[in-house]
C-alpha positions in Angstrom: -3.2 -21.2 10.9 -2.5 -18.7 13.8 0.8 -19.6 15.9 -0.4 -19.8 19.7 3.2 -18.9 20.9 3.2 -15.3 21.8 5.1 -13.4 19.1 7.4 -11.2 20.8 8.1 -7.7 20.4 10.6 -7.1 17.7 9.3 -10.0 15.8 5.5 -8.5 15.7 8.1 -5.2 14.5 9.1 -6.9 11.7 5.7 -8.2 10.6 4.1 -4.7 10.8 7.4 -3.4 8.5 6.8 -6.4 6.0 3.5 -5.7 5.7 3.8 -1.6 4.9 7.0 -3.0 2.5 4.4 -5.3 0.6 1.9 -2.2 0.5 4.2 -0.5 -0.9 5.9 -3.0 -3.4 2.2 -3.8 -4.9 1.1 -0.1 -4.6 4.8 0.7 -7.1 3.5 -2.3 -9.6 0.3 -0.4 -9.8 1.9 2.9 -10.9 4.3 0.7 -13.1 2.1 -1.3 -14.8 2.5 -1.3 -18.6 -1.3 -2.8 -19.6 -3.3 -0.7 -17.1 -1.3 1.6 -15.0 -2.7 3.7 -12.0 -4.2 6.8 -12.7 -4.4 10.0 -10.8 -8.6 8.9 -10.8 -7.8 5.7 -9.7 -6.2 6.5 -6.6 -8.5 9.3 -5.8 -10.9 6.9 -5.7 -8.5 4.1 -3.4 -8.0 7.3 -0.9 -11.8 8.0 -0.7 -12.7 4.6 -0.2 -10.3 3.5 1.8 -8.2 6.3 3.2 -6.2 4.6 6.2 -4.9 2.3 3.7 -4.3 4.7 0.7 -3.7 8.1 2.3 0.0 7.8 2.6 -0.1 7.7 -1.4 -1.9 10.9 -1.8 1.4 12.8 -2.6 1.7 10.7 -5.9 -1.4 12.5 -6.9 0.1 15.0 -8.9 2.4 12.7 -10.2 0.1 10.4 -11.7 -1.4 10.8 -15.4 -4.9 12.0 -15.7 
C-alpha cells in the first residue's frame, strides 16, 4: 500500500538509485546464470522490445556468447 505522506526529495533519490541497483543486480544474474545464461540474442531481443529499460545494457552485446 502506497504511503500518503509525501516522500521527500532525497528519499524519492534513494528509491530511484535502489531501483536502477536492482536492475542491475538481476540483469548481472542473467549474464551469470549457469543453467540458462543470457545470450547476445537474448538481449537483442530485451533492447528491441523494451529499449528504455534494456538500452543501457547494449554495450554487453559484444560481450555476450552467441
Amino acid at each position: 500500500m502506497a504511503s500518503l505522506i509525501p516522500q521527500t526529495q532525497l528519499q524519492m533519490f534513494w528509491a530511484a538509485h535502489r531501483r536502477v541497483a536492482d536492475a542491475n543486480i538481476a540483469f548481472m544474474e542473467m549474464v551469470t546464470c549457469k543453467e540458462n545464461p543470457l545470450t547476445r540474442r537474448d538481449l537483442e531481443g530485451l533492447i528491441r522490445r523494451n529499449p528504455k529499460r534494456y538500452s543501457r545494457f547494449a554495450h554487453w552485446l559484444d560481450k555476450l556468447p552467441d
